[in-house]
Phi, psi and omega in degrees: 000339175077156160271018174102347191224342178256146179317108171241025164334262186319351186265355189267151196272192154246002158269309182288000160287313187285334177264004178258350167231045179247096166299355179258008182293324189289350186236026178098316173125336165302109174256310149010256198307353151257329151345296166319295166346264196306352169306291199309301214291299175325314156323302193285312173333292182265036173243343174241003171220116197270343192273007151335133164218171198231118123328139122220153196247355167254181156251348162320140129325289221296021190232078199213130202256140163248111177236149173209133199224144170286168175295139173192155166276022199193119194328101171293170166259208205201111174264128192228108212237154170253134189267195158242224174124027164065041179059352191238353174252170128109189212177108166339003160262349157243036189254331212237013169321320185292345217278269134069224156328282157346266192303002202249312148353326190089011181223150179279161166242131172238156201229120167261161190234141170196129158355092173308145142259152059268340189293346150185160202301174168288348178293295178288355152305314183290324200286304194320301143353281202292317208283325153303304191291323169309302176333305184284346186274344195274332185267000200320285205302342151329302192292327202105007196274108182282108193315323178298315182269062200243118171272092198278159169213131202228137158242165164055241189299322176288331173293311182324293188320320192259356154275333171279298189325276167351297185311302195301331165272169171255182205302322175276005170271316181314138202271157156330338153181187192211112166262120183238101175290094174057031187299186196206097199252014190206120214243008185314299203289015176244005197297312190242045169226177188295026159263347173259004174299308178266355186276306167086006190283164170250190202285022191250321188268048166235329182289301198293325165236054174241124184308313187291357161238029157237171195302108176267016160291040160218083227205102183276155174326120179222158189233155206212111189231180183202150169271173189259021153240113185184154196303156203264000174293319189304311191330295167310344132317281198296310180300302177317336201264302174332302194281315162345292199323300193308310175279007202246001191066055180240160166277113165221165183221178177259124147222127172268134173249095201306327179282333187228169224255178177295351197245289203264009177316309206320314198287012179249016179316308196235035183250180192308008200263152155327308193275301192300005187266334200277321185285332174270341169311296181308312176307337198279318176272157171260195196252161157315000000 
């Protein structure tokens, strides 16, 4: 059974890979209706708040930013969030659920967009990413936006982006703290299942963007959460990058939201939760 935390990959079948990392094996196999959620909910998101405005940080369409900032006299801080969808699904348009909640805070929200694949590698994805969040922190005080205090947040594939993105900068560019949801921080195992099919990496770019094999003495306060229905690998992901984090002297914590999947942890990012307790506590600090 292993302890819950060292890597045990290499010991897997590639069928037994592909079912410790299909998170919707835990829900029936139905994606649909959250999918739908995050449609509905997003929809109402930007219908109630009309000052949304689009970014772009590219010459792409898909290389675009949605911020929405509260009224406020005084520099906010800006949740800044990545979506997932295993690198190649979803959008910042079903991304701004949150937004919401966020702003009843006193904090902004930016919802990010990136280049899908097959249409582009995970390197340049990773690039994009990282090239948005720098792009909003250099224009923050433009927005009203306090730069020190920018909380990036990612699920499934979007925590990865926003542990490379952190990674990819330096210590005075890095936001201020980071919440990472049921993410995939050691990217060995998918090289040879259907998650790598639109990605295409061999094992050296599976090496190159997985955060849990690169140098982490440099790391803002991070909270690393996961639900508790979900496969025991993602589980085992998340744990394993906390303890790396941990051992590297960085500050990070743990949370299981015992109730809820690989799909709806997202809606508790900024609402009355355990977890929704974490963006304003992060927000409280500046980053260096």
């Amino acid at each position: 059974m292993g302890d819950g935390v060292t890597p045990r990959w290499q010991s897997m079948t590639p069928a037994e890979r592909t079912a410790a990392y299909s998170p919707s094996s835990m829900i029936g196999g139905n994606l649909a209706p959250f999918i739908q959620a995050y449609t509905v909910q997003s929809a109402a998101a930007y219908a109630a708040n009309p000052s949304f405005q689009a970014l772009a940080y590219g010459d792409r369409p898909s290389q675009t930013i949605d911020l929405v900032v509260p009224q406020s006299d005084e520099p906010v801080p800006l949740h800044f969030f990545v979506h997932g969808g295993y690198w190649q699904q979803l959008s910042k348009k079903e991304s701004t659920f949150g937004a919401p909640d966020t702003l009843a805070q006193g904090i902004a929200f930016a919802a990010v967009d990136y280049t899908l694949a097959p249409h582009a590698t995970l390197e340049h994805i990773v690039i994009e990413v990282t090239t948005a969040l720098r792009h909003l922190r250099a224009q923050a005080p433009s927005f009203g936006i306090d730069p020190a205090r920018i909380i990036v947040s990612g699920s499934s594939a979007g925590a990865h982006l926003a542990a490379m993105a952190t990674l990819a900068l330096p210590p005075s560019e890095q936001p201020a703290g980071l919440i990472l949801l049921s993410g995939i921080y050691d990217l060995r195992p998918l090289v040879d299942i259907y998650v790598n099919d639109a990605l295409g990496m061999d094992m050296a770019a599976a090496k190159r963007n997985s955060p849990a094999l690169q140098d982490l003495s440099h790391f803002p306060p991070t909270l690393i959460g996961w639900g508790g229905i979900e496969t025991d690998e993602f589980k085992r992901q998340s744990r394993h990058f906390a303890q790396l984090l941990e051992r590297a002297g960085n500050v990070v914590e743990t949370l299981e939201m015992p109730a809820r999947n690989h799909f709806d942890i997202v809606h508790d990012l900024a609402n009355d939760t355990a977890l929704g307790q974490w963006l304003p506590r992060l927000a409280k600090a500046k980053a260096p």
